[in-house]
mmCIF file of the N, C-alpha and C atoms, coordinates in Angstrom:
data_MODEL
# 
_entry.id   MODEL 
# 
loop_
_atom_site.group_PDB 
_atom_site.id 
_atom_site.type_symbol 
_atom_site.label_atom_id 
_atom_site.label_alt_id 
_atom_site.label_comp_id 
_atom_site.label_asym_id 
_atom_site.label_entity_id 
_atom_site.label_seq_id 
_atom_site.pdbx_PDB_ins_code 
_atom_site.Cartn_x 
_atom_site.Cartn_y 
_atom_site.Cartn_z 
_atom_site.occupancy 
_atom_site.B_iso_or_equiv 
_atom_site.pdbx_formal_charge 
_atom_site.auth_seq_id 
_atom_site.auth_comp_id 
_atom_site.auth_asym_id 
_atom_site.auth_atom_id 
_atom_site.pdbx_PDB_model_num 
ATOM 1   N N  . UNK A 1 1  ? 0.847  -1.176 0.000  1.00 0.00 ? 1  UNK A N  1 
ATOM 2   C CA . UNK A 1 1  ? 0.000  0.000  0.000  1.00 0.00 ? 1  UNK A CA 1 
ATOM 3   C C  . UNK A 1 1  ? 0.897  1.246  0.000  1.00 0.00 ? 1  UNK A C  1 
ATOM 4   N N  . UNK A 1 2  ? 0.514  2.116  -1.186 1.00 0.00 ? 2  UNK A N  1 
ATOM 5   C CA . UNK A 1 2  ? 1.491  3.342  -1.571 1.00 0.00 ? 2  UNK A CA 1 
ATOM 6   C C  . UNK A 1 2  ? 1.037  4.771  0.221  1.00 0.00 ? 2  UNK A C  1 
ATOM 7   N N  . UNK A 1 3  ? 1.819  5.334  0.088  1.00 0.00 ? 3  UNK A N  1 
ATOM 8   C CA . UNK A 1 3  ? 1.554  6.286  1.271  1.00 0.00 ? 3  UNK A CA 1 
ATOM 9   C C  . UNK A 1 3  ? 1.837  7.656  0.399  1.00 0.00 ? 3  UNK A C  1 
ATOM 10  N N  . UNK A 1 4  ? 0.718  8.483  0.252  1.00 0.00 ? 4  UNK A N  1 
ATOM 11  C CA . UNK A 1 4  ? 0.656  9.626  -0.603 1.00 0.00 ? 4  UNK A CA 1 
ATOM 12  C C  . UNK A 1 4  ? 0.870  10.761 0.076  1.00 0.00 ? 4  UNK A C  1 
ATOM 13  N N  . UNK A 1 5  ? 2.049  11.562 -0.349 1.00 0.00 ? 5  UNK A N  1 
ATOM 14  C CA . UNK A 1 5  ? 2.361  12.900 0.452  1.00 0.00 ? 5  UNK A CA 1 
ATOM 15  C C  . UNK A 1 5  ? 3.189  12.488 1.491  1.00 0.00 ? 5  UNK A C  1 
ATOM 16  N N  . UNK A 1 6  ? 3.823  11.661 1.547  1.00 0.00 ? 6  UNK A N  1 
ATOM 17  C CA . UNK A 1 6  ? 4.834  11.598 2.642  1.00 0.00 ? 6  UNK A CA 1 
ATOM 18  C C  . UNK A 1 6  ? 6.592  11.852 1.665  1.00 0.00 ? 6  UNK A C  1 
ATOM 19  N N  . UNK A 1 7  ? 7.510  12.401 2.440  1.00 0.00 ? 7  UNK A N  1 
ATOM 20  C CA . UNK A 1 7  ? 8.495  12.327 1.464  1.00 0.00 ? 7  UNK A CA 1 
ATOM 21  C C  . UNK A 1 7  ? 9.321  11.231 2.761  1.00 0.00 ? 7  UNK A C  1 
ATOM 22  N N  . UNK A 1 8  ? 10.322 10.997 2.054  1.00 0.00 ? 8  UNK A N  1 
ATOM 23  C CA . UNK A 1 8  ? 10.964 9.823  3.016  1.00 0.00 ? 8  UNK A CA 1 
ATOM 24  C C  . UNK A 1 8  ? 12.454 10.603 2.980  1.00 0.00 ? 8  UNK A C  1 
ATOM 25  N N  . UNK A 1 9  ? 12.382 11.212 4.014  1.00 0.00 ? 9  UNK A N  1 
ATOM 26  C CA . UNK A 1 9  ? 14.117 12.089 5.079  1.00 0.00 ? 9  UNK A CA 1 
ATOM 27  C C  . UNK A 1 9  ? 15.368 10.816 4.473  1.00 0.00 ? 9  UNK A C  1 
ATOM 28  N N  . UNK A 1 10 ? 15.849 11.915 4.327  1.00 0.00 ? 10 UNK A N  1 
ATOM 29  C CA . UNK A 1 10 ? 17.649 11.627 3.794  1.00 0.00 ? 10 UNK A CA 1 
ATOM 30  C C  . UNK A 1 10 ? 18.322 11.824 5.270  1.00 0.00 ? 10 UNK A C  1 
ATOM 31  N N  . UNK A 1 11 ? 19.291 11.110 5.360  1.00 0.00 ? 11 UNK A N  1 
ATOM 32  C CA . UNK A 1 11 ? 19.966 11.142 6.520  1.00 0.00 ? 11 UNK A CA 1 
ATOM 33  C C  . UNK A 1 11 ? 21.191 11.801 5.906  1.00 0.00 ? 11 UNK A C  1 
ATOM 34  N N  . UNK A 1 12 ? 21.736 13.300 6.718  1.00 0.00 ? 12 UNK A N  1 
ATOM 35  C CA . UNK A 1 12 ? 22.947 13.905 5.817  1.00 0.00 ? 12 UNK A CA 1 
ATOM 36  C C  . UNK A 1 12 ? 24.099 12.837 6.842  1.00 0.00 ? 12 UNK A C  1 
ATOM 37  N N  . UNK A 1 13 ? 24.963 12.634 6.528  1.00 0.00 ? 13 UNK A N  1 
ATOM 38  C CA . UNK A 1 13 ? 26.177 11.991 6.864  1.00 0.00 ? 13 UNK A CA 1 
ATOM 39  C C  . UNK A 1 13 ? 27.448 12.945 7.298  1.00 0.00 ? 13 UNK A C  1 
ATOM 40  N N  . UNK A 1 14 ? 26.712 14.318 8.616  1.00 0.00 ? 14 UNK A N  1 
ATOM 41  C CA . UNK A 1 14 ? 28.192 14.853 8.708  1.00 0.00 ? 14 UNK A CA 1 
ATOM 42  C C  . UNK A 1 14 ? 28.383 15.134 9.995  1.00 0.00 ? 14 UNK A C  1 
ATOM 43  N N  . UNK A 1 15 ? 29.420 15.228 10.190 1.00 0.00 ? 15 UNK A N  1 
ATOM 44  C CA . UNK A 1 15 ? 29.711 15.028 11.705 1.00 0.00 ? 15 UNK A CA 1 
ATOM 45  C C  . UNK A 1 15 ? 30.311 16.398 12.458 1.00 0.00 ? 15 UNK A C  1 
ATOM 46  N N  . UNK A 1 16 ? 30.278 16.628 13.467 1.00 0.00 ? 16 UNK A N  1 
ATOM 47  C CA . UNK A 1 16 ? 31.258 17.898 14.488 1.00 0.00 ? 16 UNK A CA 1 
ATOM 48  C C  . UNK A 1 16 ? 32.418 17.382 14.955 1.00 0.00 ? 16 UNK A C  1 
ATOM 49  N N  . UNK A 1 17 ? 33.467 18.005 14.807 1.00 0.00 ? 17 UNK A N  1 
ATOM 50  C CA . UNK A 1 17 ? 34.753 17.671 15.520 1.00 0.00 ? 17 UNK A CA 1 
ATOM 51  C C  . UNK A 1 17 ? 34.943 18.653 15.803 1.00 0.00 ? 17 UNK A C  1 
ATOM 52  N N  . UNK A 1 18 ? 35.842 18.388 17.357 1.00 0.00 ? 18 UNK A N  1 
ATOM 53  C CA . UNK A 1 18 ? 36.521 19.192 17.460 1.00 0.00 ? 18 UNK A CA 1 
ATOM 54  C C  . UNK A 1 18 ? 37.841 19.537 17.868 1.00 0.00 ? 18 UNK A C  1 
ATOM 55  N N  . UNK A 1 19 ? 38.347 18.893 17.197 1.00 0.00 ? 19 UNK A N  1 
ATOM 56  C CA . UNK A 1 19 ? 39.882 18.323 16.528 1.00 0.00 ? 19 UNK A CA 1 
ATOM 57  C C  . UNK A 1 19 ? 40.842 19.910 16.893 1.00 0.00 ? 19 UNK A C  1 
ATOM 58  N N  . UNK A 1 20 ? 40.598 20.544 16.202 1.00 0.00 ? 20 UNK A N  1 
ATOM 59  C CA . UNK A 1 20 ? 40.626 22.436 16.234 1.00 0.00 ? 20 UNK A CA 1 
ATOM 60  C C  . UNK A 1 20 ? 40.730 23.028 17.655 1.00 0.00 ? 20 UNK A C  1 
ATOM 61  N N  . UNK A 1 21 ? 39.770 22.662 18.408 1.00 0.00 ? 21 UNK A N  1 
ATOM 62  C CA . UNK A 1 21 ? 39.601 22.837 20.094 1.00 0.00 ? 21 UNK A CA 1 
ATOM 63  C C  . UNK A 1 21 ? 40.985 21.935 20.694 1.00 0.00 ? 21 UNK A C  1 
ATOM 64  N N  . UNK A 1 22 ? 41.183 20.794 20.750 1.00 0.00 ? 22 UNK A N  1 
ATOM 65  C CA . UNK A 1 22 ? 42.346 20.362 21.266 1.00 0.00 ? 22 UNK A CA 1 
ATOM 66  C C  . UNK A 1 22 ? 43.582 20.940 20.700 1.00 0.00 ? 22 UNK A C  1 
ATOM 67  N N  . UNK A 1 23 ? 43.967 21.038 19.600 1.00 0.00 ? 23 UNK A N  1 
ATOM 68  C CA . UNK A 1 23 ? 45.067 21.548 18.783 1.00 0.00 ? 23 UNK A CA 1 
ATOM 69  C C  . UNK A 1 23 ? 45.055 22.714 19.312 1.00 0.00 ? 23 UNK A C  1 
ATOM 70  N N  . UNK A 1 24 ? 44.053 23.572 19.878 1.00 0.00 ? 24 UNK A N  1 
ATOM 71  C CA . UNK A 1 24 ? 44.000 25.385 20.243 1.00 0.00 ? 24 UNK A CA 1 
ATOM 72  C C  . UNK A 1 24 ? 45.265 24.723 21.771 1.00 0.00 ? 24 UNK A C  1 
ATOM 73  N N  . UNK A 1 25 ? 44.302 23.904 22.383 1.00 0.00 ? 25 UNK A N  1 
ATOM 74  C CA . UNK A 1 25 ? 44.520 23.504 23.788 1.00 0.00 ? 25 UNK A CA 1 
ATOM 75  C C  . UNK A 1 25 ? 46.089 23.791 23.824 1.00 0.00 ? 25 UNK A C  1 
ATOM 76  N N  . UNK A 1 26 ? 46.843 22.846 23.141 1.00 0.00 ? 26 UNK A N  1 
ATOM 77  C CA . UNK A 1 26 ? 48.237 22.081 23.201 1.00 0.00 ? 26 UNK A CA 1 
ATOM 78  C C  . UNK A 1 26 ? 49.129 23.123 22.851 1.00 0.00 ? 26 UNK A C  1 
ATOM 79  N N  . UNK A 1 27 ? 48.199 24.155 22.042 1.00 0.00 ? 27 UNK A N  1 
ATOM 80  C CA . UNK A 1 27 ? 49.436 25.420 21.311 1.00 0.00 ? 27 UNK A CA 1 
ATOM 81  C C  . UNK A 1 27 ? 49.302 26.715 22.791 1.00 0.00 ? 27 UNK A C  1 
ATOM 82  N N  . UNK A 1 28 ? 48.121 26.612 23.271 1.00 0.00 ? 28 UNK A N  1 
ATOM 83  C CA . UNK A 1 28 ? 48.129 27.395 24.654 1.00 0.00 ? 28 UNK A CA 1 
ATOM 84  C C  . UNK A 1 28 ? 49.000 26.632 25.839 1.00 0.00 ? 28 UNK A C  1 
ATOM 85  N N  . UNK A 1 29 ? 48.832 25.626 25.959 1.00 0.00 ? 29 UNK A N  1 
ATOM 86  C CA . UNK A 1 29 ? 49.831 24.841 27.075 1.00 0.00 ? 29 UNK A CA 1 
ATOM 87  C C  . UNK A 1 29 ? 48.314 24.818 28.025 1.00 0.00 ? 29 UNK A C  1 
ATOM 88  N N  . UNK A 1 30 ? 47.416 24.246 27.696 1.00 0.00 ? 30 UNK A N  1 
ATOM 89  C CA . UNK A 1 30 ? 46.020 24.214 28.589 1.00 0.00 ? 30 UNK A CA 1 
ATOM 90  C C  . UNK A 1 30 ? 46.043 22.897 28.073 1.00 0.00 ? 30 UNK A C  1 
ATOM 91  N N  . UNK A 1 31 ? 45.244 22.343 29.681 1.00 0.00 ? 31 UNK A N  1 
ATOM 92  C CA . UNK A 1 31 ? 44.798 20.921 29.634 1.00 0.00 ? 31 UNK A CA 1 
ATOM 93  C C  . UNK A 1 31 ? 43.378 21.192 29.454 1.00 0.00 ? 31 UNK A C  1 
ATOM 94  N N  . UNK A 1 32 ? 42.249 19.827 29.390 1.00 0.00 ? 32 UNK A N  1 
ATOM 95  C CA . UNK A 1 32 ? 41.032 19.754 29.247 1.00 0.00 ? 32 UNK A CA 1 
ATOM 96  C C  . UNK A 1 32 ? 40.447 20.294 30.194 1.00 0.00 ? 32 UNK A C  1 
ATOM 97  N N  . UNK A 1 33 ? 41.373 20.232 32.241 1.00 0.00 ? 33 UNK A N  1 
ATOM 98  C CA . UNK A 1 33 ? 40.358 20.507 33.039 1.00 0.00 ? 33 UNK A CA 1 
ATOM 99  C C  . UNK A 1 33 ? 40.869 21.797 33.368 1.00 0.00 ? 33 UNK A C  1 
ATOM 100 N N  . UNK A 1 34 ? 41.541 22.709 32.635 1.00 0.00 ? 34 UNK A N  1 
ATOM 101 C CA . UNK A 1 34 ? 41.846 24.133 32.686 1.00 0.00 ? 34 UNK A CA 1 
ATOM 102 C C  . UNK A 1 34 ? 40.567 24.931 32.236 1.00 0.00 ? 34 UNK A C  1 
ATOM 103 N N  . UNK A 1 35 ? 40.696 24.053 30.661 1.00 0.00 ? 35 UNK A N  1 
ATOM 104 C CA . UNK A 1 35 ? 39.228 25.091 29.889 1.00 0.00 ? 35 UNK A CA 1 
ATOM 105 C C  . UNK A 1 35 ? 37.967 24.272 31.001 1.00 0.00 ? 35 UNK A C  1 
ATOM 106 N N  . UNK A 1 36 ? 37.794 23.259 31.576 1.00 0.00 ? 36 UNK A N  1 
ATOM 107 C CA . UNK A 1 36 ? 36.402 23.209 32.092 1.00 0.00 ? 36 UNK A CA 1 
ATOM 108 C C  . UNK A 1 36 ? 36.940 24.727 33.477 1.00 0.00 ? 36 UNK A C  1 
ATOM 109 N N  . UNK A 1 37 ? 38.007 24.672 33.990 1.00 0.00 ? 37 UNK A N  1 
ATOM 110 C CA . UNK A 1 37 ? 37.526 25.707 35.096 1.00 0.00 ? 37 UNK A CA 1 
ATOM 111 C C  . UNK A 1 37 ? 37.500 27.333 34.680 1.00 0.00 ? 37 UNK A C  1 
ATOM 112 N N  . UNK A 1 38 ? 38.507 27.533 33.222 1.00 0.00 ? 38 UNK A N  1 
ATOM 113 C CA . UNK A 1 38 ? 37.846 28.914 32.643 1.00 0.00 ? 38 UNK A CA 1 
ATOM 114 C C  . UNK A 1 38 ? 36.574 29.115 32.265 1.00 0.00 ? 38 UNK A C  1 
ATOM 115 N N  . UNK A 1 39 ? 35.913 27.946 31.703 1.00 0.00 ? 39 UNK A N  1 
ATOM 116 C CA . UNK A 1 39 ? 34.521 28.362 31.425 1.00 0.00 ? 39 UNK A CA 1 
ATOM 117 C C  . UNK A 1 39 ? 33.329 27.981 32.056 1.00 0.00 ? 39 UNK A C  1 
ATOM 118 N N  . UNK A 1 40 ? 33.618 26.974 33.503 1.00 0.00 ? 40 UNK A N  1 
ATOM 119 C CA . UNK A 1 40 ? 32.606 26.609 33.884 1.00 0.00 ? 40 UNK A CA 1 
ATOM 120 C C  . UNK A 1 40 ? 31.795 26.079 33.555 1.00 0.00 ? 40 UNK A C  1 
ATOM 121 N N  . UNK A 1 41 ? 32.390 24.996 32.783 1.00 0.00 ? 41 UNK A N  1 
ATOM 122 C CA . UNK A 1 41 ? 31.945 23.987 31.490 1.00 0.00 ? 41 UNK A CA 1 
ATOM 123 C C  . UNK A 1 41 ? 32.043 22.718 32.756 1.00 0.00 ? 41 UNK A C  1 
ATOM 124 N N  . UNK A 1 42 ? 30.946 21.849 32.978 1.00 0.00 ? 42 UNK A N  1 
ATOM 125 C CA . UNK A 1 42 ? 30.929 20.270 33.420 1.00 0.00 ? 42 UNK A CA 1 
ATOM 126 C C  . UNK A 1 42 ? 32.130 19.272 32.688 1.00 0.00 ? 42 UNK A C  1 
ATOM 127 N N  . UNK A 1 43 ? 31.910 18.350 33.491 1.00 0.00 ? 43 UNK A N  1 
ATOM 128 C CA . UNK A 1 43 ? 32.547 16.980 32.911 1.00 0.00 ? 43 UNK A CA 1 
ATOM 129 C C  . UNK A 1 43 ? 31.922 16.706 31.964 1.00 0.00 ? 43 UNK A C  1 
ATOM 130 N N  . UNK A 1 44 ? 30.711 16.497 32.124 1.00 0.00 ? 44 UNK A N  1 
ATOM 131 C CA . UNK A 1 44 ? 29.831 15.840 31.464 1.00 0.00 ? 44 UNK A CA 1 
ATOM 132 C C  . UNK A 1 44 ? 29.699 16.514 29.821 1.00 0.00 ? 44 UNK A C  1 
ATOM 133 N N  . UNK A 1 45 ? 29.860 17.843 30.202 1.00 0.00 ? 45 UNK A N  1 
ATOM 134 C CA . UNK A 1 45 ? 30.396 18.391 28.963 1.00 0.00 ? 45 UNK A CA 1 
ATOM 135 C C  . UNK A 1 45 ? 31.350 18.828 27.998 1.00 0.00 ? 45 UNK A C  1 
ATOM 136 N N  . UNK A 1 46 ? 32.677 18.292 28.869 1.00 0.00 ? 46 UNK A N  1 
ATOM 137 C CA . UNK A 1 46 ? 33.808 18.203 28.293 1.00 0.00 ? 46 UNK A CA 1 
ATOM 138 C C  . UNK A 1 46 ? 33.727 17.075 27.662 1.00 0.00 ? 46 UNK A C  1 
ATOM 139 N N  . UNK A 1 47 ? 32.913 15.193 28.268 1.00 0.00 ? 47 UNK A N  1 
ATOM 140 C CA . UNK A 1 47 ? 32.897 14.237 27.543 1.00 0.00 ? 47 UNK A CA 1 
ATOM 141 C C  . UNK A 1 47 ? 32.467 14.360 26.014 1.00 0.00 ? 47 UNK A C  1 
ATOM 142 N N  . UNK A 1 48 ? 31.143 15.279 26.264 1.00 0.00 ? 48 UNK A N  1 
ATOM 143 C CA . UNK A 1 48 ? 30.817 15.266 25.064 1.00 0.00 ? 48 UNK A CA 1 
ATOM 144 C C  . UNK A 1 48 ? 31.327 15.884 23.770 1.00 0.00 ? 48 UNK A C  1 
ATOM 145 N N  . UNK A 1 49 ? 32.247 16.752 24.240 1.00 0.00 ? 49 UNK A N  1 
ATOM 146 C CA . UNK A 1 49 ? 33.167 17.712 23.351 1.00 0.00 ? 49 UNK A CA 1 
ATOM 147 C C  . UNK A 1 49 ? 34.750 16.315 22.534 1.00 0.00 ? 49 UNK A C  1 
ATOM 148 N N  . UNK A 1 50 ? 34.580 15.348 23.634 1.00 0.00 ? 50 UNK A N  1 
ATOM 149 C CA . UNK A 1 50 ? 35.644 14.867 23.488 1.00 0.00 ? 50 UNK A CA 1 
ATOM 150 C C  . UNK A 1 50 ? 35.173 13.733 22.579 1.00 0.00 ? 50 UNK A C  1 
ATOM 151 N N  . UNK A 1 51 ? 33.699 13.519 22.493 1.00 0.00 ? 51 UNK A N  1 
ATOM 152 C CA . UNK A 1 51 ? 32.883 12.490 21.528 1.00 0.00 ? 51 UNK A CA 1 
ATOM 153 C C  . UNK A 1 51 ? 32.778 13.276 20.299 1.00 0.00 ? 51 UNK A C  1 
ATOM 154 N N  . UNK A 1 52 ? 32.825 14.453 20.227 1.00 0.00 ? 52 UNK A N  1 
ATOM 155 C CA . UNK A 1 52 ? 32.078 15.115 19.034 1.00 0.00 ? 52 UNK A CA 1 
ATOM 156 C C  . UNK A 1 52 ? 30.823 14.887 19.045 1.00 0.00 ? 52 UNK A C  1 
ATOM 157 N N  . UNK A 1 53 ? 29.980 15.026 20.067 1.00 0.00 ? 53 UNK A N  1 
ATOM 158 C CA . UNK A 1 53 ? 28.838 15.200 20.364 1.00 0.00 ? 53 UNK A CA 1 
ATOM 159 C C  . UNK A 1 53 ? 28.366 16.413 20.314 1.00 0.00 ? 53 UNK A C  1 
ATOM 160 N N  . UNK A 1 54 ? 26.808 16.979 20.251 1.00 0.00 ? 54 UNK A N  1 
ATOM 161 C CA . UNK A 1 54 ? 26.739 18.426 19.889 1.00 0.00 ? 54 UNK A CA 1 
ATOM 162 C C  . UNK A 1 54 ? 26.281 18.854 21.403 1.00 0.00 ? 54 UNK A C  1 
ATOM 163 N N  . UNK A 1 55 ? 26.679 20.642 21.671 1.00 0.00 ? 55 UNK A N  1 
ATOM 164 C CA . UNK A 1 55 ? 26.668 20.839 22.957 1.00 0.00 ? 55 UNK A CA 1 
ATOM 165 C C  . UNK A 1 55 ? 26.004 22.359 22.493 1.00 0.00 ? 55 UNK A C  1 
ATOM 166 N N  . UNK A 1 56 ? 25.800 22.486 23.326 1.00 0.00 ? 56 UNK A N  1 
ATOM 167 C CA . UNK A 1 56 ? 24.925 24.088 23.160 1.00 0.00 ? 56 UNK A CA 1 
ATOM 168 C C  . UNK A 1 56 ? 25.752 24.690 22.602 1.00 0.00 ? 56 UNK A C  1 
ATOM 169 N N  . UNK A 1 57 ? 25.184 25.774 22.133 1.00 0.00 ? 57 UNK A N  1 
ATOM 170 C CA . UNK A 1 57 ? 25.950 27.087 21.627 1.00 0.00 ? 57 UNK A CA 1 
ATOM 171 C C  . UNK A 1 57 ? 26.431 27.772 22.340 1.00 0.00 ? 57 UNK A C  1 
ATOM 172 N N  . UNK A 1 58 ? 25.724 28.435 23.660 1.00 0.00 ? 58 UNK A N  1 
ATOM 173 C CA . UNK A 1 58 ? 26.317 28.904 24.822 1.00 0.00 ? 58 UNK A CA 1 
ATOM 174 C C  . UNK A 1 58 ? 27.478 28.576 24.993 1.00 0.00 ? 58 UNK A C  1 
ATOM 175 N N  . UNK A 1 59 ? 27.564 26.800 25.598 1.00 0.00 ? 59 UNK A N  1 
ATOM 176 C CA . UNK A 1 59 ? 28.969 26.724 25.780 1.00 0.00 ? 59 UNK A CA 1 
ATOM 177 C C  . UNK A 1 59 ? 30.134 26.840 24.451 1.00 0.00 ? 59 UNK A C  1 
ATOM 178 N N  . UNK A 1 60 ? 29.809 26.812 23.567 1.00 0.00 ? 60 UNK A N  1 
ATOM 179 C CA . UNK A 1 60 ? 30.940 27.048 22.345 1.00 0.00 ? 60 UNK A CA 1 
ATOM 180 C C  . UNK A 1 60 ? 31.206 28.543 22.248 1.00 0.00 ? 60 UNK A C  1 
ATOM 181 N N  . UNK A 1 61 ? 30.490 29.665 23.006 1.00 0.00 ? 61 UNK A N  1 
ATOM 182 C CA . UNK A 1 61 ? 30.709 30.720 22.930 1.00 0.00 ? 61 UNK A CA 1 
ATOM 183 C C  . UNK A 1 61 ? 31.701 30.967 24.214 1.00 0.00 ? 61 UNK A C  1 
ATOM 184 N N  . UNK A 1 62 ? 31.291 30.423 25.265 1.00 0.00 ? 62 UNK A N  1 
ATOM 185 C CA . UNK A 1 62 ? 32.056 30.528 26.994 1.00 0.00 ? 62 UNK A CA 1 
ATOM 186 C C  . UNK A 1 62 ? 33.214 30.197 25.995 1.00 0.00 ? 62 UNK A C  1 
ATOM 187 N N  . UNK A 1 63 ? 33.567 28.947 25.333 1.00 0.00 ? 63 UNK A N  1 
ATOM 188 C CA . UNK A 1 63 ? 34.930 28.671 25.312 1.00 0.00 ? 63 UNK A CA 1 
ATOM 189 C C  . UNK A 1 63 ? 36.033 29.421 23.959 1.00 0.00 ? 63 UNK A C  1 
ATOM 190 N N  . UNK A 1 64 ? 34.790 29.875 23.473 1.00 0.00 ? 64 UNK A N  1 
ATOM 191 C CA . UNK A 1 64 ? 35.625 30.974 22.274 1.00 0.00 ? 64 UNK A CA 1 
ATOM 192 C C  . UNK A 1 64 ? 36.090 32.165 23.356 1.00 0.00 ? 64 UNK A C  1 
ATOM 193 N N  . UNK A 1 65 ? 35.257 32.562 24.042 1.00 0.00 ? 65 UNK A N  1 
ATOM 194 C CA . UNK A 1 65 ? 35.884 33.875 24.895 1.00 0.00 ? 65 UNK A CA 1 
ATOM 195 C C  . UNK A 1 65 ? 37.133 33.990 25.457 1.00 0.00 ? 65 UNK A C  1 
ATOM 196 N N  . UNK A 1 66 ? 37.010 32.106 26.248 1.00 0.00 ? 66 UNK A N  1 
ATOM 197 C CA . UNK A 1 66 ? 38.303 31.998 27.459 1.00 0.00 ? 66 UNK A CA 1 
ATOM 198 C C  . UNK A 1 66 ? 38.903 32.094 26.372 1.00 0.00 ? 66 UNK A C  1 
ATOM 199 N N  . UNK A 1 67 ? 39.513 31.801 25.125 1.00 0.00 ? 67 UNK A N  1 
ATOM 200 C CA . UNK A 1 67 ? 40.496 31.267 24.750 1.00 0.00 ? 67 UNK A CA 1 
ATOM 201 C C  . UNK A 1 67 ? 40.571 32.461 23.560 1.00 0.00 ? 67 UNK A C  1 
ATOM 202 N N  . UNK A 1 68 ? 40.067 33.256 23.554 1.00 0.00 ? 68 UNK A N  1 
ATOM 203 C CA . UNK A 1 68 ? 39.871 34.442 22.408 1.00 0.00 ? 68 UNK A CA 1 
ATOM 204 C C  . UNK A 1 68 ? 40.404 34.098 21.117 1.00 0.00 ? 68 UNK A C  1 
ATOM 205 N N  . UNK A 1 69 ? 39.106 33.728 20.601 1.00 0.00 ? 69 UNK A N  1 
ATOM 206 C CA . UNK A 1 69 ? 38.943 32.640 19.346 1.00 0.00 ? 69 UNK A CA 1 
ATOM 207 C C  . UNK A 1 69 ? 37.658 32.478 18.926 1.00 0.00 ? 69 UNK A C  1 
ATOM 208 N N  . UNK A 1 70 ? 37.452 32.340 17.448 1.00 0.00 ? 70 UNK A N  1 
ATOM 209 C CA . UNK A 1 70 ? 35.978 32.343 16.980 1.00 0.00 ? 70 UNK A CA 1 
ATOM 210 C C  . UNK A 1 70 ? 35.749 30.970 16.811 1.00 0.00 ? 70 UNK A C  1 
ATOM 211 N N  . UNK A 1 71 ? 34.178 30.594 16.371 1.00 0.00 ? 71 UNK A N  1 
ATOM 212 C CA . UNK A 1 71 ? 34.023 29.603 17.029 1.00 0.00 ? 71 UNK A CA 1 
ATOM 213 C C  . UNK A 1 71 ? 34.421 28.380 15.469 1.00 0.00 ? 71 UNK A C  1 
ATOM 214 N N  . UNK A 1 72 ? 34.889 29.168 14.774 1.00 0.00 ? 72 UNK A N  1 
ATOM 215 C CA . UNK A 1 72 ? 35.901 27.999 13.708 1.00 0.00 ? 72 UNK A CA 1 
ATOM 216 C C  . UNK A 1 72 ? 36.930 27.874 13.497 1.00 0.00 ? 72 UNK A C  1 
ATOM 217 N N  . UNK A 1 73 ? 37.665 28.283 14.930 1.00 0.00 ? 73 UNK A N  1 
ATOM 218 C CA . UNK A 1 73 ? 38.629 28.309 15.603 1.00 0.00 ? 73 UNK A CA 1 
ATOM 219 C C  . UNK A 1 73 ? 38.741 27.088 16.369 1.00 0.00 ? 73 UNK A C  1 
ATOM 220 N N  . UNK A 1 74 ? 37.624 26.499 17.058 1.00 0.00 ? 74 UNK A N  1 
ATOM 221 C CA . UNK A 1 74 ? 37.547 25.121 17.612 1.00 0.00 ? 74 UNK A CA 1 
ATOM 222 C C  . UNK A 1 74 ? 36.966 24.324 16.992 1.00 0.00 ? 74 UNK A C  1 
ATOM 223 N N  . UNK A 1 75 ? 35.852 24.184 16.054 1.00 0.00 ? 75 UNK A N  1 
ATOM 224 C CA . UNK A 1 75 ? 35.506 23.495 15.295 1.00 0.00 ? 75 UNK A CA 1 
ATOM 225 C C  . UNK A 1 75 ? 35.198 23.038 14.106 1.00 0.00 ? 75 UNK A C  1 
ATOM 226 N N  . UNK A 1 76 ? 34.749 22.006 13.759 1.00 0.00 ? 76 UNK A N  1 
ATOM 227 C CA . UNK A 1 76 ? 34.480 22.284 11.978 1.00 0.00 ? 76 UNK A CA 1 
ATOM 228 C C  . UNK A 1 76 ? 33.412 20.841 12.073 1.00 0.00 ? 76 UNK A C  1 
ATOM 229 N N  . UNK A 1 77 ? 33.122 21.088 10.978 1.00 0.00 ? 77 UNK A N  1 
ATOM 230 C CA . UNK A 1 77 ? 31.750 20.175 10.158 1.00 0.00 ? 77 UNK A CA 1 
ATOM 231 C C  . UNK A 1 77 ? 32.710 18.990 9.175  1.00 0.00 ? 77 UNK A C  1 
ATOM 232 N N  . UNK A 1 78 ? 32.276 17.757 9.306  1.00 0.00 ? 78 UNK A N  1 
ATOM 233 C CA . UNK A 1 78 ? 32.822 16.842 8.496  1.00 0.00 ? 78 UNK A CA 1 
ATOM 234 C C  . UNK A 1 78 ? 32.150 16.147 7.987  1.00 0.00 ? 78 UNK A C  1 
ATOM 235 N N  . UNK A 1 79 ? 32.335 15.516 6.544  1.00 0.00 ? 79 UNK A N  1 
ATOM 236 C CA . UNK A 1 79 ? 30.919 14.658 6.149  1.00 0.00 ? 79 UNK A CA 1 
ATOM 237 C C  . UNK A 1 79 ? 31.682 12.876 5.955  1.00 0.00 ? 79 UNK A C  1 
# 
C-alpha cells in the first residue's frame, strides 16, 4: 500500500569535531580541566566535546571567549 504525500528524510552523513579545540589547547599549554575551570563547562560536557557530540551554543561561545577565538577556531563540520 502506496503512502501519498509523505516524502521519506535523507539522513545527511556529517559530523562535528573538534579536533581544532584540542590543537588550540596544546598550542596554549592548557589541559582539558583548565578550559572546564575557565569556562565553567561540566565533565559531562567536556565528555561530550571529546565524543564530538553536539553541545549548546552557549557553551561554544564561553569557550571561544576563554580562549579568544571564533568559534571555527575550535571546530568544523565533516561529512
Amino acid at each position: 500500500m502506496a503512502v501519498h504525500g509523505r516524502k521519506k528524510k535523507r539522513k545527511i552523513k556529517m559530523k562535528i569535531t573538534y579536533n581544532k579545540l584540542w590543537k588550540l589547547l596544546i598550542d596554549k599549554n592548557l589541559k582539558r580541566k583548565d578550559l572546564c575551570n575557565l569556562t565553567k563547562i561540566s565533565a559531562a560536557t567536556m565528555a561530550k566535546l571529546g565524543k564530538g557530540k553536539n553541545v549548546n551554543t552557549e557553551i561554544l561561545i564561553r569557550i571561544c571567549k576563554a580562549l579568544n577565538c571564533n568559534i571555527t577556531d575550535i571546530m568544523e563540520v565533516e561529512e
